[in-house]
N, C-alpha and C positions, 0 to 999 in steps of 0.2 A: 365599668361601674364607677360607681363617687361615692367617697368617704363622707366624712360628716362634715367636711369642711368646705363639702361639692369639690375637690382634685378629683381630676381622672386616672384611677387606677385599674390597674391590668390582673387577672388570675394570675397562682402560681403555675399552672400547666401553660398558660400563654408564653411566660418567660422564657420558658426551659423548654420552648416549641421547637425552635431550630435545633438545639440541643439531642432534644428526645427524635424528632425526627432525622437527622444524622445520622442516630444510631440504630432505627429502625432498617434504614435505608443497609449500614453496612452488615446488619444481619441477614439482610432477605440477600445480599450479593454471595456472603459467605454461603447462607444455607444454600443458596443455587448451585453453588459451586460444587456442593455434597456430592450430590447422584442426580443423575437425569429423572429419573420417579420422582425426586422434590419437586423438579423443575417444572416437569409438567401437570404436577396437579396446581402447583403456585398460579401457574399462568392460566390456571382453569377459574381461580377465586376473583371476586372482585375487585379492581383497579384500585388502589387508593393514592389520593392524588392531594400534594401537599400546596395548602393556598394560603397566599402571602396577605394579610388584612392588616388594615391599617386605618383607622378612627378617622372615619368620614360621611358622616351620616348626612342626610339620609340613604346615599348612594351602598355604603359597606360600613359594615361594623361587628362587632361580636357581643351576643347578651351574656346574661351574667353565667350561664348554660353553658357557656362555649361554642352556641348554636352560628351562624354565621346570619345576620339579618340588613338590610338595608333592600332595597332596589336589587342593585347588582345580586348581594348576599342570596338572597331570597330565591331569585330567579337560578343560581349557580346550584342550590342547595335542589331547588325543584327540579332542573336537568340531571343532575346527579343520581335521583331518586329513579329517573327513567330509563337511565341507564345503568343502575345497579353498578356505582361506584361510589367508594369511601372517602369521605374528606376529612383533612385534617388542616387546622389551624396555624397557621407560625405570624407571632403578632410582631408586626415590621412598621418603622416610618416609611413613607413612600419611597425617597430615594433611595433608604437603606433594602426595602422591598427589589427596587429595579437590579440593585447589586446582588441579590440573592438569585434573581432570575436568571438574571446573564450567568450566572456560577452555576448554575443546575439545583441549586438546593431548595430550589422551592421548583413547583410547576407551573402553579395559574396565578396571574395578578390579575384581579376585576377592575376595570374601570383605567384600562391605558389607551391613551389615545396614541392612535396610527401616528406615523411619522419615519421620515427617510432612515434619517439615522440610526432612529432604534427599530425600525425592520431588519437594518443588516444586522442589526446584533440578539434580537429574540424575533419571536412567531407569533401570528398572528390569523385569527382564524377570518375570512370572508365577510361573514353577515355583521352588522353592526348591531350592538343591542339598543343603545337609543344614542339621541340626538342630543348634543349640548351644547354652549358655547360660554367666553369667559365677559365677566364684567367687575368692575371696579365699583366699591360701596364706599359712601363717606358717612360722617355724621351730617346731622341736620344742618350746625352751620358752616359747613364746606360747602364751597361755591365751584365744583369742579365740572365743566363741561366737555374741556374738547381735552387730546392732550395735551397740548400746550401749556394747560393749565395745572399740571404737574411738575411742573418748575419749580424748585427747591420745595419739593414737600416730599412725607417720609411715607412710603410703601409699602404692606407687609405682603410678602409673596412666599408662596411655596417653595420650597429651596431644589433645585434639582429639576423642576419641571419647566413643559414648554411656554407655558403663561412668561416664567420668570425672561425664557432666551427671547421670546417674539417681544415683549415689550422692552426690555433692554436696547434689543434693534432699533426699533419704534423710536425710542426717546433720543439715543446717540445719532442716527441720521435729522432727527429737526435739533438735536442741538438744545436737547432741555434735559436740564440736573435733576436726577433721581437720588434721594436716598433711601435702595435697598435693604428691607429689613427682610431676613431667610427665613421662617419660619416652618413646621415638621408637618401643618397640619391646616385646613381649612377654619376648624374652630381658632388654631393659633392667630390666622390672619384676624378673625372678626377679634379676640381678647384682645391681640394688640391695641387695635384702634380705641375699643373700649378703656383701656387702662390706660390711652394715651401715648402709647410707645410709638405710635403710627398714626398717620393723617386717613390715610385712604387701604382698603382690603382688596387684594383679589382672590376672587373665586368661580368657580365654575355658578353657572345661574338654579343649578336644582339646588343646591346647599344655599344660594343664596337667597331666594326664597321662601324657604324651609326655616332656617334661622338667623336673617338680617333681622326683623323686629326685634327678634329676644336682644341683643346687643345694642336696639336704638341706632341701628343703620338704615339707609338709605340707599336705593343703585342710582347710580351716573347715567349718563346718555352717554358713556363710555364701554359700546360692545365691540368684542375682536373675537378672534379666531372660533369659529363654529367649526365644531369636534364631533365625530365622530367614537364610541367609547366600546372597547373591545374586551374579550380576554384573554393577555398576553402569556405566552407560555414561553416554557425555556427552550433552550436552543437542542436540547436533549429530547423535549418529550415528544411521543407522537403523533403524527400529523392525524391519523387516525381519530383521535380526542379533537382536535380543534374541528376536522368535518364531521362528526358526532354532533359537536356545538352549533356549528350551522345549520344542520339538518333538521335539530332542534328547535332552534328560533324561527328558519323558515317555514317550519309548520305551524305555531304556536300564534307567527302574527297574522296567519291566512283565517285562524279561527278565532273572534271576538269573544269567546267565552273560555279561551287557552289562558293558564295560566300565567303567562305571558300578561296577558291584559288585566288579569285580576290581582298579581299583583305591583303594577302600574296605578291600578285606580287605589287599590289601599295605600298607597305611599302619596299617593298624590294629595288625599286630607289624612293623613296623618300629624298627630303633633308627637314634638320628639320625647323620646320614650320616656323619660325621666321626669316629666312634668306631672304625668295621670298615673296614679298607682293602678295596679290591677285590677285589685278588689273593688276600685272606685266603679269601675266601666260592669260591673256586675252590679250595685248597688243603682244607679242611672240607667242598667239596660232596660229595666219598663216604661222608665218615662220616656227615653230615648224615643224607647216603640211607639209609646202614644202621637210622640208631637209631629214622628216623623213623615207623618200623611200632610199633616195641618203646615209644615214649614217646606217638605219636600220641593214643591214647583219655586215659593219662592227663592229657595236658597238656592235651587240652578238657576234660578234667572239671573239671584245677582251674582254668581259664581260665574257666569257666562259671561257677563258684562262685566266683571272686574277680569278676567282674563281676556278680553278683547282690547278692553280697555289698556292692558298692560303691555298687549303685543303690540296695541299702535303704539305705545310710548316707548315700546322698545323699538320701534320700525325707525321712527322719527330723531330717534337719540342716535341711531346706528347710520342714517342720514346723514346727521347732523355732523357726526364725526368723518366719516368719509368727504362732504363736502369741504368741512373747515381743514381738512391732511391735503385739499389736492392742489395740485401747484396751477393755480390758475384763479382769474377773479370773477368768479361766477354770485350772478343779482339778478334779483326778479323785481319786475316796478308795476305800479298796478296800470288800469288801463290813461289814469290821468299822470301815467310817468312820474310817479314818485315812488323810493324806494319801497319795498315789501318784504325781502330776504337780501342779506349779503353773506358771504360767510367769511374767516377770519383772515383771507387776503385783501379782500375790501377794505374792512375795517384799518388794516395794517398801511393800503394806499393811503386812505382818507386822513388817518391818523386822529380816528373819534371813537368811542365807544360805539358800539352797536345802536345803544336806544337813542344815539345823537344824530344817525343816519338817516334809521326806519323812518318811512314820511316824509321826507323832504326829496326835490327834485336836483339835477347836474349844476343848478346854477347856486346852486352852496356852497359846491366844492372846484368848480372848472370855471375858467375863466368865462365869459360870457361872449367868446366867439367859439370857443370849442361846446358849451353848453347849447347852443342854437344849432350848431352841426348836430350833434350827436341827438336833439330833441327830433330834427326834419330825418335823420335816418331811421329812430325808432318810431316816429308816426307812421315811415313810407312801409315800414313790416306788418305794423298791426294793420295797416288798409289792405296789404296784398294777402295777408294771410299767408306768407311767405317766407321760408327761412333763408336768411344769406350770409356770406362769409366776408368780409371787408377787412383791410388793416384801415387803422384810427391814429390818429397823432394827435395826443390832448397834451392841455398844459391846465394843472393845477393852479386855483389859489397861490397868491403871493409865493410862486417858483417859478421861474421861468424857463425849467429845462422842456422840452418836448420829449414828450414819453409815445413811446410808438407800441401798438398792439397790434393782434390777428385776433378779430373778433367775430362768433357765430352769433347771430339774432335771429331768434324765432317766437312765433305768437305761443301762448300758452293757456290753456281752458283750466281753469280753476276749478270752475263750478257751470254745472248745464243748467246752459241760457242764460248765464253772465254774461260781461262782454273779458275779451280773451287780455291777459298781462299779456309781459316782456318778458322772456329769458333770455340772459346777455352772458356767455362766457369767455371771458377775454384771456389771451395768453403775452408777455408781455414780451416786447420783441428788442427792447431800448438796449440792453446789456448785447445783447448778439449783434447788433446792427452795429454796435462802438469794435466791440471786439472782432467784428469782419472789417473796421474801416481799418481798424490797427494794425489788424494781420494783411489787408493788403497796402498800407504805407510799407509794413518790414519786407513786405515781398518784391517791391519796389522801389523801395528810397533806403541811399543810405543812413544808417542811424549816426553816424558821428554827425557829418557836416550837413544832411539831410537833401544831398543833390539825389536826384536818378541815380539806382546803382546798375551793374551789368547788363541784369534780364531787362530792363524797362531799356535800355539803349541798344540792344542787341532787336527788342522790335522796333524802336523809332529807326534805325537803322535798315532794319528788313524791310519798312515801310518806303524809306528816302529812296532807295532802290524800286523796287518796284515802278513808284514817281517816274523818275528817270526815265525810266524804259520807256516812257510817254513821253515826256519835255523834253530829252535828251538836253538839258540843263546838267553845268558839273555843278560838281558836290564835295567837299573837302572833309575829310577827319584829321584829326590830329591826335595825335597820342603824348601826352603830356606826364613827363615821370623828374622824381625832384634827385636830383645828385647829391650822393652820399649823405640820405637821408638817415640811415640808421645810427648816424654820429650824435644827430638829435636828440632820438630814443637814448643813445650810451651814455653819451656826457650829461645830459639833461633832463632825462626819465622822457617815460614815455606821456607825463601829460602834457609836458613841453612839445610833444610829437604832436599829441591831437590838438592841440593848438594851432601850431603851425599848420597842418591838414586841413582847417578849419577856417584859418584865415586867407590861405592859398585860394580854397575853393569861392570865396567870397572874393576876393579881388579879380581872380579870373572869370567869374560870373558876371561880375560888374563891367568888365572890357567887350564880353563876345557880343555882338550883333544880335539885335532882336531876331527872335525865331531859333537859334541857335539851343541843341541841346547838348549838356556839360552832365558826365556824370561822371562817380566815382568808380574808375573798373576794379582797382585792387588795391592793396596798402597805401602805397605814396603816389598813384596811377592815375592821371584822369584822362577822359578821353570826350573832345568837343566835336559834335559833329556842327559844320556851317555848311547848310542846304542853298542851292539853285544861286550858287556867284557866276552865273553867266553859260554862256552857249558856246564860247571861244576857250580852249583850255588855259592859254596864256593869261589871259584877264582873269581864269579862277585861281591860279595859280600864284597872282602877284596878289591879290586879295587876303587869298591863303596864309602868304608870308609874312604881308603885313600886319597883320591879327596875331599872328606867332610872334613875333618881333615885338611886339606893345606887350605881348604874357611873359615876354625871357628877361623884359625889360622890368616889368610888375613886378614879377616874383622875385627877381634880385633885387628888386628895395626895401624885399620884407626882411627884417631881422629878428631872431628868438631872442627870449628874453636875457640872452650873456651876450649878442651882438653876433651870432654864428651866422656867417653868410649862406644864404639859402641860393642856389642855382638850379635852373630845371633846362632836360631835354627834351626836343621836340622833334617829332616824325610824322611828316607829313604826305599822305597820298589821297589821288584827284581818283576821281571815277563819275562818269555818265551812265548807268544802269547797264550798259552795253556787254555782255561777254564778264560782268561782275556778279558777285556771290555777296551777301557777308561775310562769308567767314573769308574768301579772298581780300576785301578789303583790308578786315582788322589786320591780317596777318601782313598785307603790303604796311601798314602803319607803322606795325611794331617793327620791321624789318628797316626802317628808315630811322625809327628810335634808334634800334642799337648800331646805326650807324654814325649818329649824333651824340650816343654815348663812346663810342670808340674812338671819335674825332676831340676827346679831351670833356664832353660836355658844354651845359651853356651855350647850344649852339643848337639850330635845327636839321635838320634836311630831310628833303624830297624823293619819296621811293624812285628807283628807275629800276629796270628791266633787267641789268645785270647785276643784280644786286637779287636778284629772284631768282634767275641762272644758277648762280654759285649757291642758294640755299637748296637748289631743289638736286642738283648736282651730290652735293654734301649727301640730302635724302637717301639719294640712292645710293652712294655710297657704303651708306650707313648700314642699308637694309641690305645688300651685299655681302656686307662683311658679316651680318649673322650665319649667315651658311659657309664663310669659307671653310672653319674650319672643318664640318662636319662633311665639306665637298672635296678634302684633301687636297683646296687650293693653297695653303701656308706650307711653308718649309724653311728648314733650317741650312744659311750658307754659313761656313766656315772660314776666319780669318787666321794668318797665323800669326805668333809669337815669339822672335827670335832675340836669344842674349848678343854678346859686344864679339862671340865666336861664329855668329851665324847660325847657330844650333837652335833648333826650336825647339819652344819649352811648351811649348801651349798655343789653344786656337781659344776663339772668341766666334760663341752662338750668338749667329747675326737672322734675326726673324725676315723674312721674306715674302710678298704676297702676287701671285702670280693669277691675274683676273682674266675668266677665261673672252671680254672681251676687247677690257683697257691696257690687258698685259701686266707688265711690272709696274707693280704701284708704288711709292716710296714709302717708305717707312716713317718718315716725316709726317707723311699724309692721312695713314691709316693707325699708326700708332696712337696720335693724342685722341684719337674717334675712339679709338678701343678703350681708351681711360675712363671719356666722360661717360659712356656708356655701359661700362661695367663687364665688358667684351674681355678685357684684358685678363680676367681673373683665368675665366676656363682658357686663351690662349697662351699666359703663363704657365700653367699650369702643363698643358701640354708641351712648352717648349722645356722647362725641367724635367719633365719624365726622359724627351726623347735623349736631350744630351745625359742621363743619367745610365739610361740603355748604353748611350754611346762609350759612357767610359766606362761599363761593365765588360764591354766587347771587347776593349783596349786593355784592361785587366790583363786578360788572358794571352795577350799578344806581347812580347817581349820589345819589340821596336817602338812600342807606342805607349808601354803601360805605364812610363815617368811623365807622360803630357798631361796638361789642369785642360778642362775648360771651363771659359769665363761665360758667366750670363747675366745679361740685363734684369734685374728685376723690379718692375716699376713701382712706385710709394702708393699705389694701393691696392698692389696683388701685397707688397711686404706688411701690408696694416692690416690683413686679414686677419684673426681671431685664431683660425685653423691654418697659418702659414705653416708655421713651425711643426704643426702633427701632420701636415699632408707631405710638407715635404722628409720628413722621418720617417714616413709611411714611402714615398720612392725610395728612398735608400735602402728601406729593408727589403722591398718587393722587388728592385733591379742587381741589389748589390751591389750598386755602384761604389767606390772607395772616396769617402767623405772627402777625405784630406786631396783630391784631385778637382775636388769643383768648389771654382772662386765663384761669389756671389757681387755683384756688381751694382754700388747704391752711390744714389748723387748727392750732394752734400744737403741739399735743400731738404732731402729725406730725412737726414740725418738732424736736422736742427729744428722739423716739425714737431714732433714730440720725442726728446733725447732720452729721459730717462724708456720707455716703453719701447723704444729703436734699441736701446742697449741691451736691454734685457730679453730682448727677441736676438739680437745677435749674440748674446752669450749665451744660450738655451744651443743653439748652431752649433756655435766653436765648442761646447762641449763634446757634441758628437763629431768635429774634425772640418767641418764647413769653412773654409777661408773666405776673405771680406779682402773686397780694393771698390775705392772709391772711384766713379767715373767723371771725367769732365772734369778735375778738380780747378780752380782759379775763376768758376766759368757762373758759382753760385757763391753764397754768405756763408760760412763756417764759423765755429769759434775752435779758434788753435787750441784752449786749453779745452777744452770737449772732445779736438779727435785724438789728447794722449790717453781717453777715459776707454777710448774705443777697440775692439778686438779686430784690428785692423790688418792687413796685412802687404796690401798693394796701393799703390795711388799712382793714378795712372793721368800725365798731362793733356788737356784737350788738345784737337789738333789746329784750335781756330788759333794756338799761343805758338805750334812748330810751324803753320804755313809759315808765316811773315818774321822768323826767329833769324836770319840772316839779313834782312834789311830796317825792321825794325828793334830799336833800341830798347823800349819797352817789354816788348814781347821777349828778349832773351835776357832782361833783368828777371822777369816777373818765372821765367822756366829756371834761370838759375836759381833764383829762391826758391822755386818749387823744391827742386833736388836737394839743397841744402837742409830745406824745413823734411824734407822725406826724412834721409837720410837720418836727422837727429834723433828722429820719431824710429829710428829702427823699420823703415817700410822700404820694399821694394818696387823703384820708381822706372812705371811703361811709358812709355813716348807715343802718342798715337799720331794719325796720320804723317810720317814719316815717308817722304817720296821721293829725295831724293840723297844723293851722295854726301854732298856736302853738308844737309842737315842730319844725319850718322855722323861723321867725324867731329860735326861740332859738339854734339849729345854726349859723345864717346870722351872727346875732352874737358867736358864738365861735370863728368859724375855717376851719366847714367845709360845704362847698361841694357835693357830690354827695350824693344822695340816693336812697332806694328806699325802695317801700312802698306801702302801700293808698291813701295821697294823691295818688298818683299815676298806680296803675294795679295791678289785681291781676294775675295770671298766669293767661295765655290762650294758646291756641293762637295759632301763627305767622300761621295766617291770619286772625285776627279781632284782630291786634297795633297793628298802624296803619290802624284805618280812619279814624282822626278825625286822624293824621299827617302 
């Protein structure tokens, strides 16, 4: 109802609806609860079922009665009556409605449209009551057509509904500013705009129909989402009621004279209720009666023809809008090819207002050789009667970019027995066509210095191959790498780096022989191929060098910007398509690089055949030694240990690999494999377990239980993270006695990272682990680092005891060994010891323990002390 001031106000029983119904609700549960006789006569009485309304006329509303009236109302109230149930009122804003729904506190809301998300969260009966959809109203003098045209203007939408989430989508994908006014109510949307708050309303089209004039609104050629309008129940009630409601409606629209339809037509001319008093429409019903024979036919005619009239204008604005949203430049030109329609990507090419378009032909806008194309292909459509697909490359008016399209032309019948348009929809293909050139440059070339990178030289290469196999022409690569380039990057930054990268690849681009391809294979890497030097290998081969020679030459006269001399190596290998691969080749390449890096650098050389031998050799090697140990080809030989009495004090776990077809393989050989490979860890590993068994076993035995033994452990089994827990994990699981096994590290170990080596070996000597340094004189130490050390042995290499009686050097550099021991409090081993006279010399200067072939070579455990 409206005060005197026209505000919309509410009964006091509507207020206090959710309230009273609450407590309705928790009576009829208690009384159920009574006695089963309540229960079942309750469920005998009729249903009453609490409905969420909310001020939206004409669709729902409540009279001053508390009656439920609108559309919806009406219709809800007339099914109700046929199924002998009670309704009751709870007056709700719509969002605040939807929240009572989902909560069970109300049952039915009229007038919700279907949608995913609020299916999973309330019910929804089958049949639809009617049909809607939403549109946008301005005033008179709003100029709003498509959405685009909602760019900084202010909105007033329903707060909470789908109108508000689809057009928010809508606007945030084209990238046009909205400002959102929320508002609780359809009328709120139309006040707004009336009072100014807001440019433009939306609402559904029955309200907007019904009461856009009383406000001095207008609708847009702005229609979206056709809705379908239900009544949505809670997630509690039963399904039972909503196929009730179905059952309903599907009989009511099969009969033309169901109430269904009757009250549809009285809503359809109604005016809203507030404008005609009651009494008035009593006072006017006789003349009413009179006039309405005499006005009857006219007033459907023009009622007929203003509702056609309205749905072509709505047909045409919903058109209008779909065409101006779709990403494509779609125009229709009449049959003398000039414009007739364009829609807002046209206009956006052309960069003209619309009405500057309409009417004129291509040579307004496109140069006047694209204009003559484009006129001889739309003439050759409209003669065939013929739709076709073509790409187009125009060039605009004063721009001279080429713009490239995928365009369909077909004839178009306007009007029967006219002669037929143009419709032209073009899709613009300029941005894809750049952005595939771009992405196959990156996929091809490199981006710093812009030569050929890998893949692009890996097929000119598959290709020069191939060739051969037919010319039997040689063919050279080179593999071109720059020496100790990373000083560049260190001392210089790294834009000094791409500099230098930069100017290498231009200098040595500038030297190679036409036809020649240079690209960048990897960091500081290039790699040139020179095709078909000849039929004779000799003649491609001095070719070869010479062209290497002129690039070792180049590059060393380049200098970075502090004068850093730049040097590069080169590996170079020949091949005739013959018995060759690709990847043979590169890998013959690179095998001759690192043989020109090994030679000092600055220098090139030429693959040869035993230089492939020993890598493939190596190969197998490699893969060999992954199975040995798991084949029980490894084992531990035994060295021993004797003081200045002969008495042994200890042996030394010497790793051993017995290949079941090469034999004994050296330790030399297979050890530094095991490092680079990461082999080493699980083979160290197994050789501290087995020697930890071994002095568990020797524990228990009296002749043997005072012996250490010593083990190699290489600097990056001893860097491992879990060195210190795995191996505290063998001592607990063998029992082996800490204090009997020396741990054996070389000093180069020791001075890679000191403090983390220190604190790894005092974690050890904590739990009893003894430490001697092997090889010592034979790496770089710092004297004052190893008194920091938990040290306990230091044991002389044996390359200083061979030559200790004839040369002079080597028995200074052993005498200062023993002296520098000695000070340091270490107990100083002699290794390779062979023969007599180096013992008495040893023995004369200091030191006292010994190992070597005078003593005992290295044997298995069990053939160790038989003479013991």
């Amino acid at each position: 109802m409206q005060d005197k001031a026209g505000c919309v106000t509410h009964p006091p029983w509507l207020i206090s609806g959710r309230l009273l119904a609450r407590t309705r609700r928790s009576a009829i549960k208690a009384a159920a609860l009574l006695s089963l006789w309540s229960f079942a006569f309750s469920s005998m009485a009729s249903d009453t079922l609490l409905v969420g309304v909310y001020n939206n006329p004409p669709k729902i509303f409540v009279d001053d009665q508390g009656h439920l009236r609108g559309i919806l109302g009406e219709l809800l109230e007339a099914i109700a009556q046929e199924e002998d149930w009670q309704l009751e009122s709870i007056a709700c804003e719509f969002h605040n409605c939807l929240t009572l729904l989902e909560q069970g506190d109300i049952d039915i809301l009229p007038g919700t449209a279907w949608g995913e998300e609020r299916g999973e969260r309330i019910a929804f009966h089958r049949e639809p009551i009617i049909q809607s959809w939403s549109q946008l109203y301005q005033r008179e003098n709003e100029r709003v057509e498509a959405i685009l045209d909602l760019e900084q203007k202010r909105v007033a939408i329903v707060d909470g509904s789908i109108q508000q989430n689809y057009l928010s989508a809508v606007t945030e994908r084209f990238g046009v500013s909205v400002t959102w006014l929320p508002v609780d109510s359809y009328a709120d949307t139309f006040q707004a705009v009336a009072m100014g708050d807001a440019d433009l309303a939306v609402t559904d089209h029955i309200f907007g129909d019904w009461r856009a004039q009383d406000y001095g609104l207008y609708e847009t050629p702005i229609i979206f989402q056709p809705i379908r309008l239900f009544y949505a129940g809670s997630p509690t009630l039963s399904a039972t009621i909503l196929d009730r409601i179905d059952d309903v409606l599907r009989g009511w629209k099969q009969n033309p004279r169901s109430a269904y339809f009757r009250i549809l037509r009285s809503w359809r001319a109604e005016t809203p209720p507030d404008t005609i008093s009651t009494w008035l429409w009593g006072g006017l019903g006789l003349l009413t009666a009179l006039l309405a024979v005499a006005l009857g036919s006219a007033w459907w005619l023009k009622r007929r023809v203003t509702l056609n009239r309205a749905q072509l204008d709505a047909n045409e604005a919903m058109l209008a809008t779909i065409l101006n949203n779709v990403d494509a430049y779609i125009y229709i030109k009449t049959p003398s090819l000039h414009y007739q329609f364009v829609n807002q990507r046209v206009v956006e090419l052309f960069g003209l207002p619309k009405e500057q378009i309409l009417g004129k032909s291509d040579e307004a806008f496109f140069d006047s050789t694209t204009a003559n194309e484009i006129a001889q292909i739309d003439r050759s459509v409209m003669e065939s009667g013929k739709k076709i697909t073509l790409e187009e490359r125009n060039v605009l008016q004063h721009n001279d970019k080429v713009r490239t399209f995928v365009t369909i032309k077909m004839p178009l019948s306007l009007s029967p027995g006219e002669p037929a348009s143009l419709c032209g929809i073009s899709t613009e293909l300029t941005d894809y066509l750049e952005l595939q050139s771009r992405t196959n440059h990156l996929a091809f070339y490199d981006a710093l210095t812009g030569l050929p990178n890998r893949r692009l030289l890996m097929e000119s290469l598959s290709g020069k191959i191939e060739q051969e196999n037919t010319s039997h022409l040689y063919s050279a690569l080179l593999t071109i790498d720059l020496d100790n380039f990373h000083l560049v990057n260190d001392i210089q930054g790294h834009e000094s780096g791409d500099q230098l990268l930069i100017d290498v690849a231009k200098q040595v681009r500038s030297l190679l022989p036409e036809g020649a391809v240079l690209a960048r294979f990897s960091g500081d890497e290039f790699v040139a191929l020179l095709a078909k030097l000849g039929e004779h290998q000799a003649d491609a081969a001095l070719s070869a060098e010479r062209t290497a020679k002129q690039l070792l030459d180049a590059i060393f006269k380049l200098r970075t910007g502090r004068s850093l001399p730049v040097n590069a190596s080169i590996g170079i290998t020949l091949f005739d398509g013959s018995d060759h691969s690709m990847n043979s080749v590169l890998q013959q390449a690179d095998l001759a690089l690192q043989q020109a890096k090994a030679a000092g650098g600055n220098t090139l050389r030429f693959f040869n055949r035993s230089m492939q031998t020993r890598l493939i050799e190596r190969a197998n090697l490699e893969a060999d030694l992954h199975h040995a140990l798991a084949r029980h080809e490894l084992a531990l030989h035994y060295q021993t240990q004797v003081n200045h009495q002969g008495i042994t004090t200890g042996v030394e776990a010497l790793l051993r690999w017995c290949h079941p077809q090469r034999g004994w393989v050296p330790p030399s050989t297979f050890i530094p494999l095991a490092e680079e490979n990461g082999l080493i860890i699980p083979i160290g590993y197994w050789v501290l377990h087995s020697a930890c068994e071994q002095l568990a076993k020797w524990a228990n035995q009296a002749p043997y239980a005072a012996l250490t033994i010593s083990v190699n452990v290489s600097s990056v089994q001893f860097q491992q993270p879990e060195f210190v827990r795995n191996l505290e994990g063998l001592l607990a699981q063998t029992q082996a006695p800490p204090g009997r096994l020396v741990l054996e590290v070389t000093e180069s170990l020791l001075m890679r990272d000191p403090t983390r080596v220190r604190n790894t070996m005092l974690k050890l000597r904590a739990q009893g682990v003894r430490f001697a340094i092997d090889d010592f004189g034979t790496g770089y130490s710092s004297l004052s680092y190893l008194k920091r050390l938990p040290l306990d042995e230091l044991k002389i290499d044996q390359s200083f005891i061979r030559e200790l009686l004839t040369d002079k050097a080597d028995a200074a550099i052993v005498d200062t060994t023993i002296l520098l021991a000695v000070s340091l409090g270490l107990t100083v081993v002699a290794e390779g010891v062979e023969k007599q006279e180096q013992l008495d010399w040893l023995k004369g200067h200091g030191c006292y323990r010994y190992q070597g072939y005078l003593f005992g070579r290295p044997t298995p455990i069990d053939r160790l002390f038989e003479s013991y």
